[in-house]
C-alpha positions in Angstrom: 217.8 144.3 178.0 215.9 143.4 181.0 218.5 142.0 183.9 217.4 139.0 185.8 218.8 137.3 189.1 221.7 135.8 188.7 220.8 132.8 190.7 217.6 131.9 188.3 219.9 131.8 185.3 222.1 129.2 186.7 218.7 127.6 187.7 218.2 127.5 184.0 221.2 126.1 182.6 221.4 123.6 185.6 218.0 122.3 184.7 218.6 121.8 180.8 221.8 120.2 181.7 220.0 117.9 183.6 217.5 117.1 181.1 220.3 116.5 178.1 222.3 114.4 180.4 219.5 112.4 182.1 218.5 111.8 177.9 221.9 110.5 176.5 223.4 114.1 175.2 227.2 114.0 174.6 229.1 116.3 177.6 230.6 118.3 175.0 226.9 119.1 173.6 225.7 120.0 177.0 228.5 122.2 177.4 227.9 124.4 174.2 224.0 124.5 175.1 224.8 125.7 178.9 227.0 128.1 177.4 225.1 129.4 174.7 222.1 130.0 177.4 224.3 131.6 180.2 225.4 134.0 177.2 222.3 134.9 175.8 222.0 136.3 179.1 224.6 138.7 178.9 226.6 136.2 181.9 230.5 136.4 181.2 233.5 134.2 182.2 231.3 131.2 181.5 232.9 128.3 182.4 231.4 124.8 182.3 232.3 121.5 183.2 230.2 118.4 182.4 231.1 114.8 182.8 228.8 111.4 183.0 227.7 112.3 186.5 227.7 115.6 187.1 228.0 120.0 186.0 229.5 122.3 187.1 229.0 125.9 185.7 230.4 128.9 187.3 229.6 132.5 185.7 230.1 136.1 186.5 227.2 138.4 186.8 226.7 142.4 186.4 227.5 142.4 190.1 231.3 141.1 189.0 230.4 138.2 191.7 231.5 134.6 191.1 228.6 132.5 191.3 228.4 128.7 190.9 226.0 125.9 190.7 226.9 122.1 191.2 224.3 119.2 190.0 225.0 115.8 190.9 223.3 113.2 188.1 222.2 110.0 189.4 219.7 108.7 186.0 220.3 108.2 182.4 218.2 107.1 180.2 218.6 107.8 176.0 215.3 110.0 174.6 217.3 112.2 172.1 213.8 114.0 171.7 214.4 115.9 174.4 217.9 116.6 173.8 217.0 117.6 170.7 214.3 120.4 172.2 216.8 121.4 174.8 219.2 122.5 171.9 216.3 124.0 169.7 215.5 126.2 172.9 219.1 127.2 173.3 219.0 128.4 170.1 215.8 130.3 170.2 217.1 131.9 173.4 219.7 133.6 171.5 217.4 135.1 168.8 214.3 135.5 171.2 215.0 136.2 174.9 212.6 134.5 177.4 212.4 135.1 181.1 214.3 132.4 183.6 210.6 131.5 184.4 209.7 131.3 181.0 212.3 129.0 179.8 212.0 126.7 183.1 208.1 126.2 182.2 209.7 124.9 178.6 211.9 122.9 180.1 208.8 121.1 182.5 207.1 121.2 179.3 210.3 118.9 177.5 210.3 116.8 180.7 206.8 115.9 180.4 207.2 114.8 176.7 205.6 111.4 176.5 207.5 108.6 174.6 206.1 107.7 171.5 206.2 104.1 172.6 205.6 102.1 175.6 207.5 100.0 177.5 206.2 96.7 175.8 206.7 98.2 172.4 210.0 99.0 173.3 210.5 95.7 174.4 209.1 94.0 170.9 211.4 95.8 168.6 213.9 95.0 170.9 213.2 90.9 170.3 213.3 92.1 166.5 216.3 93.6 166.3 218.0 90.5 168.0 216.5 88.4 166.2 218.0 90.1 162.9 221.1 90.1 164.2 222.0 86.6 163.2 222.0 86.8 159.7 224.7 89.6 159.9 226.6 87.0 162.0 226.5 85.0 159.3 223.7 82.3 160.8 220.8 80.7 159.6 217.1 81.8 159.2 216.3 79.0 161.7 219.0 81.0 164.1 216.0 83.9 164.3 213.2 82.7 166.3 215.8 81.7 169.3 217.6 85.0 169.3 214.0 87.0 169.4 212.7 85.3 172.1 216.1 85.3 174.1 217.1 88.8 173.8 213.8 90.2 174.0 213.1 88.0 177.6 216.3 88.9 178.1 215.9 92.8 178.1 213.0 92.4 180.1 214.7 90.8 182.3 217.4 93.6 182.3 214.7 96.3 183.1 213.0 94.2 186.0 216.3 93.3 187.9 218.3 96.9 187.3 214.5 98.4 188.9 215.4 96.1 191.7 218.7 96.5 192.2 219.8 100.0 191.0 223.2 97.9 189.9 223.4 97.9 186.3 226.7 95.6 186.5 224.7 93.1 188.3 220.9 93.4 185.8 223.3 93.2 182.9 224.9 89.8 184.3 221.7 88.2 185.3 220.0 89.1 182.0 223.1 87.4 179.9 223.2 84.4 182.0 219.7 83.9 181.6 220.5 84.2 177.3 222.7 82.3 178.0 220.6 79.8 179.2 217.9 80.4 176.0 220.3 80.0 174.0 221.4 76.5 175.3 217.8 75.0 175.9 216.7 76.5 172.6 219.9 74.4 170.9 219.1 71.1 172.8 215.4 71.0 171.3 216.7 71.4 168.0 215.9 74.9 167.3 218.4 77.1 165.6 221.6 75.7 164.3 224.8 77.6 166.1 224.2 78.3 169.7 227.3 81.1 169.5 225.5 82.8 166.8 222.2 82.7 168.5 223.9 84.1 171.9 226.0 87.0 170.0 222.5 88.1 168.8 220.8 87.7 171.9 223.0 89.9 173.9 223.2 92.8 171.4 220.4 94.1 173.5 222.7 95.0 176.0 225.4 96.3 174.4 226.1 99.8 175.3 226.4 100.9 171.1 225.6 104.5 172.2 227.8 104.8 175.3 230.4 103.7 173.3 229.5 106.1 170.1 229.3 108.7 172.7 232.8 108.3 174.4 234.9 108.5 170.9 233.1 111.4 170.4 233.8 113.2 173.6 237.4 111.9 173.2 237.7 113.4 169.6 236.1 116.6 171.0 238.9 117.3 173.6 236.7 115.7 176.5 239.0 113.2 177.8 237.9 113.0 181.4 233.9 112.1 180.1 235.4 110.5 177.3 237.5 107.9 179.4 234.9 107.7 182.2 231.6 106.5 179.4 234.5 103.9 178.3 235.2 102.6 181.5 231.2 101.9 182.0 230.8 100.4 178.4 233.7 98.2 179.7 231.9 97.1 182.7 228.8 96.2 181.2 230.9 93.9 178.0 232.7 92.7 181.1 229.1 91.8 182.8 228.1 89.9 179.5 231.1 88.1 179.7 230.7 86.6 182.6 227.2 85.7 182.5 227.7 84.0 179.1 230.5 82.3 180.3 229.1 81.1 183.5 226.1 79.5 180.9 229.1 77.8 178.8 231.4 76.7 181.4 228.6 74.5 184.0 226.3 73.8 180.8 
């Protein structure tokens, strides 16, 4: 088998770890894919370390040298598409092995994949999935049409202020105060019946369901360090709702 630079293998497994991280991939995921990669290479003593916000992979090469790469992760975003093609590569990699520069035009190539929906779609079903989310609070139909338009303004609210401020503590408060304060105007004209109902569905928008997925399943996986850390930002951002919800309830 031909034998490539060390250095442009890690450059490799660095850049697919940032492109399953950056998507929403699970640590212990990116940690089996970087490994799988590094070993198709014919790299050995492969050790990797992944957590929320950065990798760590550290190999040994023909040359029995140590060599280590560090990436420090500052976005995340959830477009399991491309975590998805990230692992389909891996896996090709290990049947069918590609050049460092091969596999790092893929990896552009996975980058560049286009959502299938924009923004304001996005954005719609959003609105529609709050606005469901009464009726499995046990509300009322007339509970619907509150909840869609406060947790779909609310999300967009979310977006505009975290763009803004790069503090997602702070979007997240702002966007539930401002349900919050839907929910209670909405309720004072007469529309929609239970005003806790109509805010529990408005804010599901910004509950972190996949963080929260994500961390038991690093915890049940052995990854306590990533496990505990995605917890500890899921807690934050229920903390965040809290207190913009209760700000609305306590001076309104």
């Amino acid at each position: 088998m031909e034998s490539y630079p060390v250095a442009d293998i890690l450059d490799v497994c660095v850049e697919a770890g940032q492109v399953m991280l950056e998507n929403g991939a699970e640590t212990y995921r990116v940690e089996d894919t970087l490994y799988r990669i590094a070993k198709s290479y014919d790299l050995v003593y492969i050790n990797v370390f992944v957590v929320p916000t950065a990798l760590i992979l550290t190999v040994q090469g023909k040359d029995k040298q140590d060599h280590t790469e560090l990436l420090r992760m500052t976005e995340r975003q959830t477009n399991l598409e491309k975590v998805s093609k990230v692992n389909e590569l891996s896996r090709h990699l290990t049947q069918n092995l590609l050049s460092p520069d091969e596999v790092k035009e893929k990896l552009r190539e996975i980058k560049q994949t286009p959502r299938n929906f924009n923004q304001w779609q996005r954005n719609l079903a959003i609105a529609c999935a709050c606005g469901c989310f009464p009726l499995l609070f046990e509300g009322t139909y007339e509970d619907m049409l509150p909840s869609f338009v406060a947790g779909g303004l609310g999300h967009v609210l979310f977006d505009i202020v975290n763009r803004w401020t790069n503090v997602s503590f702070f979007a997240e408060m702002v966007a539930a105060f401002f349900i919050g304060l839907c929910a209670v105007f909405f309720t004072s004209l007469g529309i929609g019946n239970d005003i806790n109902t109509i805010i529990i569905g408005s804010v599901m928008c910004l509950v972190p369901g996949m963080a929260i997925t994500n961390s038991f399943r690093d915890l049940m996986a052995g990854h306590l360090l990533a496990g505990v850390a995605v917890v500890a930002k899921a807690l934050l951002t229920a903390g965040a709702i809290g207190i913009g919800i209760a700000m609305v309830l306590t001076f309104l």
